[in-house]
C-alpha positions in Angstrom: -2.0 14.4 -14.1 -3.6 15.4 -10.5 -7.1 16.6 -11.3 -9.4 18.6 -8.8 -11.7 15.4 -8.8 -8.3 13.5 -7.3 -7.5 16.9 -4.8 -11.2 16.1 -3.2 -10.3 12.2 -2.4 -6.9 13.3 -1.4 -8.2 15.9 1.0 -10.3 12.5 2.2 -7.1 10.5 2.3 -5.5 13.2 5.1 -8.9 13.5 6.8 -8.8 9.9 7.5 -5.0 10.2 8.3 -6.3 13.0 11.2 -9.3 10.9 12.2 -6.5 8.0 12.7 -4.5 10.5 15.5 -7.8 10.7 17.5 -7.9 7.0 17.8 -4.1 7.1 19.0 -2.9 5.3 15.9 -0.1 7.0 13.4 -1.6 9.6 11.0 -1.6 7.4 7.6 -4.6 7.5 5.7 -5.6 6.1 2.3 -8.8 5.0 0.2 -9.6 3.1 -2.7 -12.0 4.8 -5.3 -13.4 3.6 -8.6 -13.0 5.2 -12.0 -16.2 7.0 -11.3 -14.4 8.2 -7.5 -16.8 6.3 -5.8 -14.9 5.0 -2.4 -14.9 1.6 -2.3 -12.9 1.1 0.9 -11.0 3.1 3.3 -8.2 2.0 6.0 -5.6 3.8 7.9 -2.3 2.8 9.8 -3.2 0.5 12.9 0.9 -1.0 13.1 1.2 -0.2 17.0 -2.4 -0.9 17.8 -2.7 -4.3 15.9 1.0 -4.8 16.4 1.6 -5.7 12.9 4.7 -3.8 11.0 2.2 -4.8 7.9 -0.7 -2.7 8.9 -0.2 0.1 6.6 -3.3 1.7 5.2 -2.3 1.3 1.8 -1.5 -2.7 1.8 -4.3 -2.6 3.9 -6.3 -1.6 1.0 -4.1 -3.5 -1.4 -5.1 -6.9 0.1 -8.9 -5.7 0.4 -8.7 -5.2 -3.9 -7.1 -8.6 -4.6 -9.7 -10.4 -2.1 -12.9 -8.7 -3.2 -12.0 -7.1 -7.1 -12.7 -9.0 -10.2 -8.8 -8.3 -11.5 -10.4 -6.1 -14.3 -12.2 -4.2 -11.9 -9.0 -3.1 -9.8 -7.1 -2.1 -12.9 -9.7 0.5 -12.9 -9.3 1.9 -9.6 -6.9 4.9 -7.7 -5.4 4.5 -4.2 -5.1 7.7 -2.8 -2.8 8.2 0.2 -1.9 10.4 2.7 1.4 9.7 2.0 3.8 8.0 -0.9 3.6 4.3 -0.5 6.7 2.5 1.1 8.3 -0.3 -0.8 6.5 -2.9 1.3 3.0 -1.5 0.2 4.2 -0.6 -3.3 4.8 -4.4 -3.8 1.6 -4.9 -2.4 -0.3 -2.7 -4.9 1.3 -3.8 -7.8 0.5 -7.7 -7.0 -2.9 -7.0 -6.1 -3.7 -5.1 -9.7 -4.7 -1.9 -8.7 -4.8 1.0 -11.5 -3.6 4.3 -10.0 -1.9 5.4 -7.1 -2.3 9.2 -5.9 -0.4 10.6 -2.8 -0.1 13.8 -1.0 3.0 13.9 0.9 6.3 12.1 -1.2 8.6 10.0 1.0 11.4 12.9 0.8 8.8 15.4 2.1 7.9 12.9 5.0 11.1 12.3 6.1 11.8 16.7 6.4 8.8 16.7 8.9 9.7 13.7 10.5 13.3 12.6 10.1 13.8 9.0 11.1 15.2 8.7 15.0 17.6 5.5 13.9 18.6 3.7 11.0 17.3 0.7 9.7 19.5 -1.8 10.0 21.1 -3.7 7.2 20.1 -7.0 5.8 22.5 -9.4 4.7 21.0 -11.9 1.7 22.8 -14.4 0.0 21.9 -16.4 -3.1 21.0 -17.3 -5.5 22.0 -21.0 -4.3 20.5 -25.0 -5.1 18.8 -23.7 -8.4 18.3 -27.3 -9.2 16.8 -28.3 -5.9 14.8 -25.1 -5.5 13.0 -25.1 -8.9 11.7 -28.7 -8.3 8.6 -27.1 -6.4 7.9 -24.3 -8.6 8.1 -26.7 -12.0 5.8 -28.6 -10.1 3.2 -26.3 -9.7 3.4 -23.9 -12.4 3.8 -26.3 -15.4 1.2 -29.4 -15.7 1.9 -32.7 -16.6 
């Protein structure tokens, strides 16, 4: 349930998804508040400045929590976005612990203002393949001797 305490940091969010356009970056904006809304951290999208396809505010933010948050400590905070995390970033957030994940604008409303100019293109994968072989590494790690 959106309460007016998350409309404030939302309305924060899309200020620093404006403040990003001055700075000729793409208007994504998010922050990172505790359970009390205290903003711990703030990023927005720098992909074409940094040239990074990874520079999403919300990862961003994502990778900031699982440096700097005791693990208990992030399951106790809200990302709030300008915008509905993409699937790179949603992974992101869900490795790194956080709580609580507000946006403004769902992917489906993005898309109606902004409708992609191409398609992405496909990805072929294929596998699984050497289970025996590939499992050697991860028994060796994950399970002491």
């Amino acid at each position: 349930m959106i309460t007016p305490a998350d409309h404030k940091l939302l309305r924060r969010a899309i200020g620093i998804a404006a403040h990003a356009i001055t700075l000729s970056d793409a208007p994504y904006g998010s922050l990172l508040a505790g359970p009390d809304g205290t903003i711990l951290a703030e990023a927005h999208n720098t992909v074409r400045r940094d040239n990074d396809i990874t520079a999403h505010p919300e990862l961003k933010l994502a990778r900031w929590a699982a440096r700097e948050l005791a693990p208990g400590t992030a399951a106790h905070t809200t990302l709030y976005t300008s915008c509905e995390p993409c699937t790179m970033c949603a992974g992101g957030i869900v490795r790194s612990g956080l709580g609580r994940v507000v946006y403004a604008l769902s992917t489906e409303q993005l898309i109606e203002l902004n409708p992609p100019s191409g398609q992405w293109p496909t990805v072929t994968q294929d596998g699984p393949a050497l289970f025996d072989e590939a499992r050697t590494p991860i028994d060796a790690y994950y399970q002491p001797h």
